[in-house]
C-alpha positions in Angstrom: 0.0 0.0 0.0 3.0 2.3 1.1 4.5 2.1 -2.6 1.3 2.1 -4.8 0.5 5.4 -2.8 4.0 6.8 -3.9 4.0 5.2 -7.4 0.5 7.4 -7.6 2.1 10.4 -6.4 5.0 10.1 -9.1 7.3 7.8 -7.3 9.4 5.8 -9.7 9.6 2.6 -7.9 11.4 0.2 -10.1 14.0 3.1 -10.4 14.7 3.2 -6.8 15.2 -0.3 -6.2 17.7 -0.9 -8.8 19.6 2.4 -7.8 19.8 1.4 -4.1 19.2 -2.4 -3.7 19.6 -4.7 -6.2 20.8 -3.8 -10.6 18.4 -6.5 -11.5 15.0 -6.2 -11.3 12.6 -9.4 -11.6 9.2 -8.1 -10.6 7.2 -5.9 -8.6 6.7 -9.2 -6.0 10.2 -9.9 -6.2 11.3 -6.4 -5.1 9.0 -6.6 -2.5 9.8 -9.9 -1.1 13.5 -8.5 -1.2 12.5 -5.5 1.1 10.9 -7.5 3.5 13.7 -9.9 3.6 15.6 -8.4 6.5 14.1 -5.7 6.8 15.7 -3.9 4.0 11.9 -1.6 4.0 13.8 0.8 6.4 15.9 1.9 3.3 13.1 2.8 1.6 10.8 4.0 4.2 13.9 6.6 5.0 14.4 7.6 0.9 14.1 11.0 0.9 13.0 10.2 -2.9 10.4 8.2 -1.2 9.2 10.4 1.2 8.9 13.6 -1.0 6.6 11.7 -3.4 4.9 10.4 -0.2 4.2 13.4 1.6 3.7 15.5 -1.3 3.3 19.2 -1.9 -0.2 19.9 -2.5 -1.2 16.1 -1.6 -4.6 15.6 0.7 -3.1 13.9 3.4 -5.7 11.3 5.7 -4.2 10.3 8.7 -5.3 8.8 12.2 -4.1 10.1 15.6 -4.0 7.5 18.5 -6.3 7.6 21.7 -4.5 9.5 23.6 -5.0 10.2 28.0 -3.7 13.6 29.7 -4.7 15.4 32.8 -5.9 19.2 33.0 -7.2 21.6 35.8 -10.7 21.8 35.7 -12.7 25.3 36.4 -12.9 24.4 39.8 -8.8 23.6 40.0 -8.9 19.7 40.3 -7.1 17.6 38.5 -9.2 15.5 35.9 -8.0 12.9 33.8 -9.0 13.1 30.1 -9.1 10.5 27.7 -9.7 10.5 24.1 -10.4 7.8 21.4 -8.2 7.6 18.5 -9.5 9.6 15.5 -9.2 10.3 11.9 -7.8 13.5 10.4 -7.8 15.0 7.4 -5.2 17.4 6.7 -5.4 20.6 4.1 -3.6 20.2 1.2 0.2 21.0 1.9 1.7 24.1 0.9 5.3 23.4 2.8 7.8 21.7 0.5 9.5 20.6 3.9 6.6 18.5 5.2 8.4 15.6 3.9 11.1 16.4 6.2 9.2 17.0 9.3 7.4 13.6 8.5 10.7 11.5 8.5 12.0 13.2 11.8 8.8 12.4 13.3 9.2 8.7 12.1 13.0 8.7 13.3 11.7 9.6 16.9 9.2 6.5 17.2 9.4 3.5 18.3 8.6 1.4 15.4 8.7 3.7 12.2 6.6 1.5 10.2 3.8 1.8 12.9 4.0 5.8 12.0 4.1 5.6 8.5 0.7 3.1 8.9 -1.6 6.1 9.9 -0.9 7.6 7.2 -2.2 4.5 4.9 -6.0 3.9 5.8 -8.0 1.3 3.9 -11.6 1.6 3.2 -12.9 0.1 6.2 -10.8 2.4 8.4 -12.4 5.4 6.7 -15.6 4.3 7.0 -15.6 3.0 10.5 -14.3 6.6 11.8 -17.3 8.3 9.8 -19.6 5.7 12.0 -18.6 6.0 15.4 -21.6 4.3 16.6 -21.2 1.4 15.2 -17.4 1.0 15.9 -17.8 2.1 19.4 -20.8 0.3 20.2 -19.2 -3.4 20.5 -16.4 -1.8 22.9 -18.9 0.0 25.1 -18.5 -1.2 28.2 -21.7 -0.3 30.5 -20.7 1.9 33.4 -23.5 3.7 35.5 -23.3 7.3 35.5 -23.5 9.2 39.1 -25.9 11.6 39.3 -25.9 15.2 38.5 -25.8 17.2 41.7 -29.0 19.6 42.5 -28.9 22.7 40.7 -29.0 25.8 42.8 -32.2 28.2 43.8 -32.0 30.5 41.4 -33.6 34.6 42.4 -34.8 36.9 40.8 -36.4 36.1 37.6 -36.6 31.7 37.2 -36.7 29.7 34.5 -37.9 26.1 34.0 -35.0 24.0 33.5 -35.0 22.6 29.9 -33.4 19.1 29.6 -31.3 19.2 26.7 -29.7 16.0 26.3 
């Protein structure tokens, strides 16, 4: 998925392999089956050929950001604990010709680079399954009961009825 999305963006795959792995070339399989033959995909993945036709000037880029959990002062100064779900995101189109850079530091600092490069790559379920929350999110609800709201306060002067909005 990772080279048909270059090779669409006018990366010139067959190129690239012979320049930098191996003279001969067999076959699209073949040259895959040689990247993933110890893990010789890190050359590629860290072409900067490869990245600038990946990360493209001007490209639409779709991406997903993880669940992520932080804590924050709330209005009333306690600490609170905030979780949210992982997401997709849809970039603007880029008008930096350095985003390819940026986007090959950022896979230098994690952990497992291919595991960064992957949010970037969403299939057709993915797309449609962040569109639908409801459905995605319904089989990994986990029932929880909800404590209840505390009384408002008396309110003077002028009082209106309370208007449940949810």
């Amino acid at each position: 998925m990772l080279i048909a999305r270059a090779r669409a963006q006018g990366f010139e795959f067959r190129r690239w392999f012979q320049g930098n792995i191996e003279p001969t070339w067999k076959d699209l399989d073949h040259a895959i089956a040689t990247l993933e033959h110890g893990r010789r995909y890190y050359a590629l993945l860290f072409s900067h050929d490869f990245a600038r036709h990946f990360w493209k000037k001007g490209a639409q880029i779709t991406f997903v950001l993880p669940s992520r959990e932080y804590t924050r002062l709330d209005r009333n100064g306690q600490t609170v604990t905030v979780r949210r779900r992982a997401f997709t995101r849809r970039t603007s189109r880029s008008t930096s010709n350095s985003i390819w850079q940026y986007h090959l530091e950022q896979m230098a600092l994690w952990e497992e680079p291919l595991r960064y490069i992957r949010r970037f790559v969403l299939t057709e379920e993915e797309l449609e399954a962040a569109e639908n929350p409801v459905t995605a999110a319904s089989s990994e609800r986990v029932s929880t009961p909800k404590p209840n709201p505390p009384e408002p306060a008396a309110r003077r002067g002028l009082t209106r009825r309370p208007v449940n909005w949810c």
